[in-house]
N, C-alpha and C positions, 0 to 999 in steps of 0.2 A: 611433238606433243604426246605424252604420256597419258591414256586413261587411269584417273583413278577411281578405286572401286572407296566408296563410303559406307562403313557397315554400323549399324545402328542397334540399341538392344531395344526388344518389343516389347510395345508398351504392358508394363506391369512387371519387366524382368527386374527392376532394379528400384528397392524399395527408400524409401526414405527413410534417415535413421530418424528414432525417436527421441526429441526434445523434451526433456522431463525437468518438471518447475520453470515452468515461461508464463504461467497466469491461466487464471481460472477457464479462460477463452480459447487454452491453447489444448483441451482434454488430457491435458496431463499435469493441470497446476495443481498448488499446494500439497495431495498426496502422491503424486507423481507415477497415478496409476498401480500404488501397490495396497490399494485399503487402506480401511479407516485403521485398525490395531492390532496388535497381535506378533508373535514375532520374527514374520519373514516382513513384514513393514518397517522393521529398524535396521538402523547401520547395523551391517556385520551380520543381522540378522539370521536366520535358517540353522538347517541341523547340519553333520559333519557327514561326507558319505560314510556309508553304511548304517547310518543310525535308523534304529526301527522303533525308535519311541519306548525306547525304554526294555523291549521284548530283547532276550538271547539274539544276539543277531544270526545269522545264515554262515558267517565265517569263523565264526564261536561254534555254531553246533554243530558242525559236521569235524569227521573225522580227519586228523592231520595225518597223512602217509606220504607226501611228499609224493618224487616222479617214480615209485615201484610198482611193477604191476604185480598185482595179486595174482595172475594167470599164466606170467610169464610163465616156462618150461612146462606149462600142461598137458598141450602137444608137442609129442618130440618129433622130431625129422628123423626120416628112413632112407639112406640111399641106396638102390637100385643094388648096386653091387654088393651090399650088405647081402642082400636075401640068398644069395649063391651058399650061405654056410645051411641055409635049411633045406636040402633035396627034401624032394618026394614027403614032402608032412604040411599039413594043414597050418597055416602062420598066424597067429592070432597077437593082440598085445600082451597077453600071458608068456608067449615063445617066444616073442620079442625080448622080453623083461631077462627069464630065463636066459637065453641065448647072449645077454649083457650088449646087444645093439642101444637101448633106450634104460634110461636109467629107472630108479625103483619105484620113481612116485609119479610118473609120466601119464596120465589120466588117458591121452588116446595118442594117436601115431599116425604120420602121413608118407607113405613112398614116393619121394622124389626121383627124378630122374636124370641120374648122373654114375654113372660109369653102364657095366656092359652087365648082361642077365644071363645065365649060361644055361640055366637049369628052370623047369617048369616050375613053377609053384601056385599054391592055393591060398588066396588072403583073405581071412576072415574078418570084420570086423573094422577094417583099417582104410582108413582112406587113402584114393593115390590120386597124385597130376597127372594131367589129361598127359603128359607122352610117356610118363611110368605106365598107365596104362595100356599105351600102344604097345610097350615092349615088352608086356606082359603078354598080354596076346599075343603077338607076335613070338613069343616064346612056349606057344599054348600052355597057359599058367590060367587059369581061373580068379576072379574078385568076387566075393560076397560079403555085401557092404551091410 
């Protein structure tokens, strides 16, 4: 003999669907619970999604740009072994631009970290990843963000 387990849903999980037009007595006769007039009361009734009664809709007024980002290339990437061409001089995004690491329209710049650092250097202005950093220091190079 085999237990079997009997599993039950709790009372109120599982509602009764609604009967609509079954008579006056059943609370959903003649208007079938949608009001007396008007027009989400009729067949077919209601408005079309997005519709905002009449107003510019939300998908009408805003601007179509599709998937480009505006910000894209704002910050450029720096890596690590780039900075070797700047001995001994202060690195800012100007020396970046100048020095042709990051292109001309590059808003700000970030030191990643990826190849090897030979040389100390000093970075103004520029932000780096936490192990660009390491190896900055480790390289006694200075950051001033």
């Amino acid at each position: 003999m085999e237990d079997r387990i009997q599993l039950y849903s709790t009372p109120g999980a599982r509602k009764r669907r609604k009967r609509v037009g079954r008579g006056a007595g059943s609370t959903f006769g003649s208007t079938c619970g949608r009001g007396d007039k008007g027009q989400n009361s009729r067949s077919g009734g209601g408005v079309r999604i997005g519709f905002e009664g009449g107003q510019m809709p939300i998908k009408r007024r805003l601007p179509k740009r599709g998937f480009k980002s505006l910000t894209a290339g704002a910050c450029a990437e720096v890596r690590l072994w780039e900075l070797n061409k700047f001995r001994d001089q202060t690195i800012d995004l100007a020396a970046l631009k100048l020095g042709g690491v990051v292109s001309a329209n590059a808003m700000s710049a970030k030191v990643i970290l990826s190849g090897e650092l030979d040389t100390s250097v000093q970075l103004k202005g520029i932000k780096v990843s936490r192990g660009a950093r390491a190896a900055i220091e480790a390289a006694k190079g200075t950051i001033e963000e």
